[in-house]
ZAMAR-984435 format. One line per 2 residues: their letters; for each residue y, x, z of C-alpha. Coordinates in Angstrom, 3 decimals, padded with zeros to 6 digits, m for minus. Example, Ala and Ser with C-alpha at 12.3 -4.5 7.8 and 13.67 -1.06 7.14 Angstrom:
REM residues 2
as = m004.500 012.300 007.800  m001.060 013.670 007.140 .
END
This chain:
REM residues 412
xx = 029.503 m062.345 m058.423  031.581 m066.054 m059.381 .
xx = 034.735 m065.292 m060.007  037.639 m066.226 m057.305 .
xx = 039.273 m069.496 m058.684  042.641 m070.672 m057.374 .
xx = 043.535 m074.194 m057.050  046.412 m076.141 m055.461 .
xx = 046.040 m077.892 m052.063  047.590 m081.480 m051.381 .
xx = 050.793 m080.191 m053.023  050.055 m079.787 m056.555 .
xx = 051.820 m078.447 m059.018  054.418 m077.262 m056.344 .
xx = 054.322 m073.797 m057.288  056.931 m072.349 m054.824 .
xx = 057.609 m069.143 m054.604  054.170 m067.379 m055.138 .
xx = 054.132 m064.897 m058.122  051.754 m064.275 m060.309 .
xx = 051.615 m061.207 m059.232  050.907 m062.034 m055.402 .
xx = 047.748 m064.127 m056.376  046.432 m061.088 m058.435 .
xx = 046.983 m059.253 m055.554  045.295 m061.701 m053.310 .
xx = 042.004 m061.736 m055.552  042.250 m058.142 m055.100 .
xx = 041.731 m058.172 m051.456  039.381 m060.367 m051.163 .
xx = 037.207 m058.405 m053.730  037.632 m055.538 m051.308 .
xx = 036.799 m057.817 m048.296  033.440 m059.038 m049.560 .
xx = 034.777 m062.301 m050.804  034.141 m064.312 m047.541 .
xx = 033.916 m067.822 m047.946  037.364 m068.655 m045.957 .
xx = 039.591 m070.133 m048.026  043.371 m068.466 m047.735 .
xx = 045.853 m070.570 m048.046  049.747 m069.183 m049.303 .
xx = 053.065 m070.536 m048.149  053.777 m072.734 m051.026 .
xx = 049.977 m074.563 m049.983  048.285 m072.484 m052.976 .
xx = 044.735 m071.558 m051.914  042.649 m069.030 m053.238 .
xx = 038.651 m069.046 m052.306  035.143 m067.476 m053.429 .
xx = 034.249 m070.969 m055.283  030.528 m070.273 m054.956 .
xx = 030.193 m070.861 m051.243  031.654 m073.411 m048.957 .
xx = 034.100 m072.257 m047.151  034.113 m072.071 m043.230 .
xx = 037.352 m072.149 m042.515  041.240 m071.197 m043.799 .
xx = 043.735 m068.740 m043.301  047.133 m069.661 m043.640 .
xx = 050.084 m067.520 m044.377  053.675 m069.591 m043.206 .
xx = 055.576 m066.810 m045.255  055.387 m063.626 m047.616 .
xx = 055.878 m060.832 m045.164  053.100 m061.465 m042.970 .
xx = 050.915 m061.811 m046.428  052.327 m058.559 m047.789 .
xx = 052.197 m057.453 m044.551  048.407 m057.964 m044.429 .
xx = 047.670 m056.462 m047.843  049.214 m053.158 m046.585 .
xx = 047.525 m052.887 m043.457  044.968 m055.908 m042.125 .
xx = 043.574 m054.143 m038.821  046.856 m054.476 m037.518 .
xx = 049.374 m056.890 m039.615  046.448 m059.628 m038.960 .
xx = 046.409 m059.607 m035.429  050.144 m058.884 m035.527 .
xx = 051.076 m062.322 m037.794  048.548 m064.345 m035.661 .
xx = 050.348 m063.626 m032.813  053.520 m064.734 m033.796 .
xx = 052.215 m067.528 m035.415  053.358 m066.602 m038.964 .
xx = 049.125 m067.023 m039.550  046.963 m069.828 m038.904 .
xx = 043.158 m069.965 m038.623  041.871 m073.157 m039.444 .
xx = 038.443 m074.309 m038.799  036.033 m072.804 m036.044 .
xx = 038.033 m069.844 m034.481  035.071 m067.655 m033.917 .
xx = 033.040 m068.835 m036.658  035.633 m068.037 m039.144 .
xx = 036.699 m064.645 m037.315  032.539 m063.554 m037.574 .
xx = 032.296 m064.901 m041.332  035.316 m062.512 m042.020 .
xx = 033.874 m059.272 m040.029  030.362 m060.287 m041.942 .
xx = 031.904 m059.624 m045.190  033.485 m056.984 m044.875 .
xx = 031.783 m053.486 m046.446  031.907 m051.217 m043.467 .
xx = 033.606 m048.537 m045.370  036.039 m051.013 m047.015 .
xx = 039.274 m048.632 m047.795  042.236 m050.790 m046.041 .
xx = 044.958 m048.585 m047.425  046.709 m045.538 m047.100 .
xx = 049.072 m047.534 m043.940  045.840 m048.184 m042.153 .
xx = 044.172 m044.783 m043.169  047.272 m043.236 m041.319 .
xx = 047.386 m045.607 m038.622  043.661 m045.342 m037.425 .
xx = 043.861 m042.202 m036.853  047.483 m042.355 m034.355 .
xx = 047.139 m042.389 m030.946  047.273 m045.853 m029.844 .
xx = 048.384 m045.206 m026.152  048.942 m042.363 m024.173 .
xx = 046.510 m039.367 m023.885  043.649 m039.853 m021.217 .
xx = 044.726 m037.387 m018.967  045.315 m038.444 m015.217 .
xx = 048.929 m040.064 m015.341  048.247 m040.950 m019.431 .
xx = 045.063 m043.160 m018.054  047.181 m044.658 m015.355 .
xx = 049.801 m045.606 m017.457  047.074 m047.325 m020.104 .
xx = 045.684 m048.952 m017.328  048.317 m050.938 m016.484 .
xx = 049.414 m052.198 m019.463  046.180 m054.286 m019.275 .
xx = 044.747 m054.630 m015.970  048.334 m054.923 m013.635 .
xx = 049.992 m057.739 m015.714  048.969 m059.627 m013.027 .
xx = 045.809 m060.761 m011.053  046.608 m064.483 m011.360 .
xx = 046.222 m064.410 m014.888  042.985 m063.284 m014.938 .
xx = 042.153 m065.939 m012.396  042.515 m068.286 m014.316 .
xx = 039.416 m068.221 m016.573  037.393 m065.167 m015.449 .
xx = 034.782 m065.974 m012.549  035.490 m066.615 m009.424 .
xx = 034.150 m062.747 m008.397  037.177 m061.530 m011.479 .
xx = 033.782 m060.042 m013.033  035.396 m058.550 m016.430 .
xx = 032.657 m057.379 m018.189  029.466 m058.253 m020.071 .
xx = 027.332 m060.940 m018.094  023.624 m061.775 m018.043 .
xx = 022.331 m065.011 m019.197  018.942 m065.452 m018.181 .
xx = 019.158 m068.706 m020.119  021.404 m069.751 m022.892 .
xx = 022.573 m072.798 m021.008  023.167 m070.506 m017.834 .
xx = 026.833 m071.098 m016.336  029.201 m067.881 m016.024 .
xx = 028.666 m067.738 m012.717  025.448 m067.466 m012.829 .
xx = 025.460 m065.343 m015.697  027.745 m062.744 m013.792 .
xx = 025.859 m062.678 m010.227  022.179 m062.215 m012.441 .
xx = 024.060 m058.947 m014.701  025.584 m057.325 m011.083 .
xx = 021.783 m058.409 m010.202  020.284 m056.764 m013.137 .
xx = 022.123 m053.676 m012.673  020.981 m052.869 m009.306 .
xx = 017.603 m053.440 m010.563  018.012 m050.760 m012.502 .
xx = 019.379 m048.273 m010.267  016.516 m049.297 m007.638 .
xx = 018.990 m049.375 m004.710  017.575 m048.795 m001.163 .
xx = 019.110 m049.923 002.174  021.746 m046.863 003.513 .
xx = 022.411 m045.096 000.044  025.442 m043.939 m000.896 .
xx = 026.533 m045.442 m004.236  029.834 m043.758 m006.146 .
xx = 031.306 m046.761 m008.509  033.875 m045.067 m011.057 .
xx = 036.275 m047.785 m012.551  035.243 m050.692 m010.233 .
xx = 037.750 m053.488 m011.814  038.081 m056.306 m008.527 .
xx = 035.769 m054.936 m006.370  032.762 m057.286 m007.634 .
xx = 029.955 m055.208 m007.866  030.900 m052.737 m005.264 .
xx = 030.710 m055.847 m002.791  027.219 m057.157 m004.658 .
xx = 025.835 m054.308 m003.934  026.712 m053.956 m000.591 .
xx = 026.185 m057.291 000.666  022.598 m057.607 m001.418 .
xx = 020.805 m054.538 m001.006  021.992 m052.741 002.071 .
xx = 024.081 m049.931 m000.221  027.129 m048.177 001.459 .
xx = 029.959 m047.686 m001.717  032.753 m045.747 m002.361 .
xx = 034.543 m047.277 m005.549  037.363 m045.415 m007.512 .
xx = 039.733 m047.208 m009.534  043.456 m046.583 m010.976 .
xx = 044.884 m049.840 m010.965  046.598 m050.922 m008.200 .
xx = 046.487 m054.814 m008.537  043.026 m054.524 m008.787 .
xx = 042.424 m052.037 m005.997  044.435 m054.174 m003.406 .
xx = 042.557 m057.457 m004.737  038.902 m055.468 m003.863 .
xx = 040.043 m054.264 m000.754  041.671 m057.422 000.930 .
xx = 038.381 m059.786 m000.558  036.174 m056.575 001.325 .
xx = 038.201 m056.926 004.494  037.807 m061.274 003.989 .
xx = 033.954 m060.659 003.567  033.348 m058.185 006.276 .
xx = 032.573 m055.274 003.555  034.948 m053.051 005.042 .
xx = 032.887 m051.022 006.431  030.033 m050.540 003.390 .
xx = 032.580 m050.573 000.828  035.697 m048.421 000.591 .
xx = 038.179 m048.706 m002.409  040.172 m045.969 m003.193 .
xx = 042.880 m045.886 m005.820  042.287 m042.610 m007.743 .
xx = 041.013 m041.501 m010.837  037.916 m040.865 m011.426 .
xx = 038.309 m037.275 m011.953  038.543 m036.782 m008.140 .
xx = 035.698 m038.085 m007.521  034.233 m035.848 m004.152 .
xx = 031.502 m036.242 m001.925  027.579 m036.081 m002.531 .
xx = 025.974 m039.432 m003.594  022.181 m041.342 m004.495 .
xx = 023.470 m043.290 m006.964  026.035 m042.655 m009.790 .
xx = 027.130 m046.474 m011.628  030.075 m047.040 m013.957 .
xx = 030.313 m050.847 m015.466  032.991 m051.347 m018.306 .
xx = 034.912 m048.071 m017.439  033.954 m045.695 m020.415 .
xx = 035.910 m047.046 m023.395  038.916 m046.275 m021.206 .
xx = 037.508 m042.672 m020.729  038.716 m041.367 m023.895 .
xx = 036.351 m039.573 m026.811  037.950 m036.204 m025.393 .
xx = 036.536 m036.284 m021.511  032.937 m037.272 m021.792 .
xx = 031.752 m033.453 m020.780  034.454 m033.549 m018.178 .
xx = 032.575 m037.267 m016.520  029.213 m036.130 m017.152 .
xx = 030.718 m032.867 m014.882  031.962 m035.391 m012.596 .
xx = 028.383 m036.692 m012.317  026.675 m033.431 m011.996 .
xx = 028.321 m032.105 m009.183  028.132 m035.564 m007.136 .
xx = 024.547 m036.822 m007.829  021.689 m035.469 m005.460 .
xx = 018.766 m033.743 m006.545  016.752 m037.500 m006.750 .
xx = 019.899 m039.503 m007.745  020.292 m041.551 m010.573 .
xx = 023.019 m043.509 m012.541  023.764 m046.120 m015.180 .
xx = 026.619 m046.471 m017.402  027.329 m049.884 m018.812 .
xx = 030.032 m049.415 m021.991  030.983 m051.383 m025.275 .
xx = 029.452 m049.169 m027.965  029.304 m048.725 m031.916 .
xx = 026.257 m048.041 m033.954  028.232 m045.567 m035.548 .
xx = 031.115 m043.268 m034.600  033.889 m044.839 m035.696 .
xx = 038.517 m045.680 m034.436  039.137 m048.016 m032.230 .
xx = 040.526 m051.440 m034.196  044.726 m050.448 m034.590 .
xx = 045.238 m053.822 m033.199  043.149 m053.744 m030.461 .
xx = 044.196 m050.233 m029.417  047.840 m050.947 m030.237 .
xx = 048.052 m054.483 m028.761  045.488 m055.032 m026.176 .
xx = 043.808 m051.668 m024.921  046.133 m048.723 m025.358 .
xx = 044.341 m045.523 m024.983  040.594 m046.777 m025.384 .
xx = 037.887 m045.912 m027.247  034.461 m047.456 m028.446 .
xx = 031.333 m045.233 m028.483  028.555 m044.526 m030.292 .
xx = 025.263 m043.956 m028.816  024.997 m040.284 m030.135 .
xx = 028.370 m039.729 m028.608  027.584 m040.584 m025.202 .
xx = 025.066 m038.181 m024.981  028.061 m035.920 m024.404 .
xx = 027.482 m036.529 m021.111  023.888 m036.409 m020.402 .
xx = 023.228 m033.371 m022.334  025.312 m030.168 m021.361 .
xx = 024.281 m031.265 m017.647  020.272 m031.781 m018.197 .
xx = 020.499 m035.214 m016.950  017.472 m037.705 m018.919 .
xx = 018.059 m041.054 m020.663  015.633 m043.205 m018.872 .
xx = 016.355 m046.662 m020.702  018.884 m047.942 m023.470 .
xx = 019.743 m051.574 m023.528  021.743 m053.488 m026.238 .
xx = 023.351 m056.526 m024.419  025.294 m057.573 m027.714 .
xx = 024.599 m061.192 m027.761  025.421 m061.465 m024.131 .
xx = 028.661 m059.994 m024.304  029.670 m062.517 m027.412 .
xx = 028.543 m065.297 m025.415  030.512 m064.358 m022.416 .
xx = 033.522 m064.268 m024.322  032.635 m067.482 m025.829 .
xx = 032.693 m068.748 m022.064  036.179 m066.859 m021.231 .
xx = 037.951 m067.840 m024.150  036.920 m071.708 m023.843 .
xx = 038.493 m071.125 m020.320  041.133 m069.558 m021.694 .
xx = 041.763 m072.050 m023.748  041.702 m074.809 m021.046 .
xx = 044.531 m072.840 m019.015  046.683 m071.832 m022.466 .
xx = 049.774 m073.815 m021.014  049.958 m072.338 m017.834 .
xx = 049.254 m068.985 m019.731  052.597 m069.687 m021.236 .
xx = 054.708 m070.165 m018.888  053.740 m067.391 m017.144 .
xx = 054.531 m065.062 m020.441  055.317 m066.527 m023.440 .
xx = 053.408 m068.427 m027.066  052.734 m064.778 m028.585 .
xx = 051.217 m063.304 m025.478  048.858 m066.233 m025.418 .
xx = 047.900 m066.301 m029.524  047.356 m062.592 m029.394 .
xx = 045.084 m063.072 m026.067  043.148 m065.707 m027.904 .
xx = 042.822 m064.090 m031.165  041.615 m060.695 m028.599 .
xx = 038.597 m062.987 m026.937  037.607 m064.983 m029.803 .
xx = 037.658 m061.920 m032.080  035.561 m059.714 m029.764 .
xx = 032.924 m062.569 m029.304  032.936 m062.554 m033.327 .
xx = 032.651 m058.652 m033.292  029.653 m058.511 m030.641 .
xx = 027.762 m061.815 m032.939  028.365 m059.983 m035.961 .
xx = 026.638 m056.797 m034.506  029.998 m054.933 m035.338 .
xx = 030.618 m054.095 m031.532  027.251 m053.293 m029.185 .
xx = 026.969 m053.174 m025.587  025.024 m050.270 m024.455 .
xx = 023.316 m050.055 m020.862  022.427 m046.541 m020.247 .
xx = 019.557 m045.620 m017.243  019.442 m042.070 m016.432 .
xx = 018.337 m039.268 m013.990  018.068 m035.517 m013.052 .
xx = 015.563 m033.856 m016.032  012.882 m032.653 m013.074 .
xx = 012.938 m036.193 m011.103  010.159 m037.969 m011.937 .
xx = 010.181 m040.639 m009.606  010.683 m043.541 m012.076 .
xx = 008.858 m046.796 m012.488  005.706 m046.869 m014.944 .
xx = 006.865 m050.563 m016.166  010.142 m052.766 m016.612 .
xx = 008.672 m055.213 m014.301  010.646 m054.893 m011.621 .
xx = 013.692 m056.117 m013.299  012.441 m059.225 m013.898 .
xx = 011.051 m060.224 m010.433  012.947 m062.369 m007.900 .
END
């Protein structure tokens, strides 16, 4: 491997206030890191850079305790120092924040701060009133917000682009779409939704196939959204909202469906859903669970889990089997949605982007950099094949009324 070279940027031979020492240190980290080819760029303007590959973009520190900062812990001092703008990213925002996740060895040790920190709670347990309280420190900061560059359905999950120049509309109505293929729905079945986020889907399913749901959800903003567009759209009587956890789930139901609800689960309570499931679902009932997954077990990102989703938790594969298999329930179908997911967040964060100013008045500069670095670096994450997005098809073991082919998914 070329050795890392340092050079001065348009200020040269302005030294500062950069030691010796702190560039050694710098050439150390980004050893660890896989020597990216982002150049990083200290407060005095000294940069230092892999000179065997052009770079893609820079990273600027504004000041020596954000650096330092980083060197002790970068899963969370990165996203911390973004956010209050002591660090710049220069250059494509996504491209950069992929190039960086693409170098990384994924068992790079980050330290003994983030050894410790990884392994912390980042929110409150998952119990009934822990889950609440997680909840709404993400999905009750207010409804307006997230009208302002989701869809106009507030669909906050994964969509389906049938083509790569689909819109997000689109994209959102053919995923809600897709899913019902799936789950085959027939005219007067009772579907049980757990974590239903605005109401979307519960209201697509409804309104296009004939379905009657009952959809469970703990946040309140959201819950009162669903059930006044419902009332607006005539729903009321095929869809009912109720604000409750998922947990108390009761009743007898065809069709089992959970969209973007188990990484708030917690690692902990998978037997406890897939219980949930077993004593709702009919003989001949079947389910899907749609979830951000890993392709290995692995903490939730500090930052993330600190900052952004308190209490969550990314699967693997493997792991969610904890809830098919101490209830005898079969995996029908496995889909990886990855690249959708990073393109979706493309689409949100260019509209997030577009409404940044009213974003800030409504909360403040660091609320909207940490927001921005949250979209853009999840779109990186799910490029980069460091995040998945797992669409799991399942059904009683002895029901073997499934279809021979995909084909029906892919009909009009």
């Amino acid at each position: 491997m070329d050795s890392i070279e340092t050079e001065l940027a348009s200020g040269a031979g302005k030294t500062g206030e950069v030691s010796s020492v702190e560039r050694l240190l710098l050439r150390s980290f980004l050893n660890k890191i896989g020597n990216p080819p982002v150049r990083f760029v200290l407060w005095d303007g000294a940069e230092v850079y892999a000179s065997a590959v052009s770079s893609v973009g820079r990273i600027v520190f504004h000041n020596r305790k954000s650096f330092l900062n980083m060197l002790l812990n970068p899963n969370l001092a990165f996203g911390d120092g973004y956010s209050d703008g002591s660090i710049e990213v220069e250059g494509d925002f996504i491209q950069c924040l992929e190039t960086l996740i693409r170098a990384v060895p994924r068992e790079v040790d980050m330290g003994l701060a983030g050894r410790v920190l990884r392994y912390l709670p980042n929110g409150r347990a998952n119990s009934i009133g822990g889950s609440r309280e997680n909840i709404y420190r993400h999905y009750d900061i207010g409804n307006d917000f997230y009208k302002l560059w989701l869809d106009k359905e507030l669909v906050y999950t994964c969509a389906y682009y049938t083509s790569p120049s689909e819109t997000l509309e689109a994209a959102q109505l053919a995923k809600m779409h897709h899913v019902c293929k799936k789950l085959r729905l027939k005219p007067g079945e009772l579907v049980v939704e757990a974590g239903c986020g605005w109401g979307a889907l519960a209201r697509h399913m409804a309104r296009h196939y004939g379905v009657k749901v009952r959809a469970y959800n703990i946040s309140h903003e959201q819950v009162s959204y669903a059930q006044e567009r419902a009332r607006a759209e005539g729903l009321d009587e095929q869809v009912e909202y109720i604000e409750d956890d998922y947990r108390n789930i009761t009743g007898e139901y065809d069709v089992f469906v959970s969209v973007g609800m188990l990484e708030h689960v917690g690692r902990e309570n998978y037997k406890t859903l897939g219980g949930v499931i077993d004593r709702g679902l009919k003989g001949d009932g079947r389910g899907l669970i749609h979830s951000v997954g890993r392709d290995k077990p692995l903490p939730i990102g500090e930052w993330i889990g600190r900052r952004i989703f308190p209490g969550s938790y990314v699967p693997s594969l493997c792991q969610m089997l904890d809830i098919f298999e101490p209830h005898a329930f079969s995996v029908l179908d496995v889909e990886n949605l990855r690249l959708h997911y990073a393109k979706t967040l493309r689409d949100w964060l260019e509209r997030f982007d577009a409404a940044s100013d009213v974003v800030e008045d409504m909360y403040d500069a660091s609320f909207v950099r940490a927001w921005r670095l949250y979209l853009g670096g999840c779109s990186a994450a799910f490029a980069s094949g460091d995040l998945q997005l797992f669409q799991v098809l399942f059904n009683r073991e002895r029901n073997s009324d499934v279809p021979w082919t995909r084909d029906h998914l892919y009909r009009d």
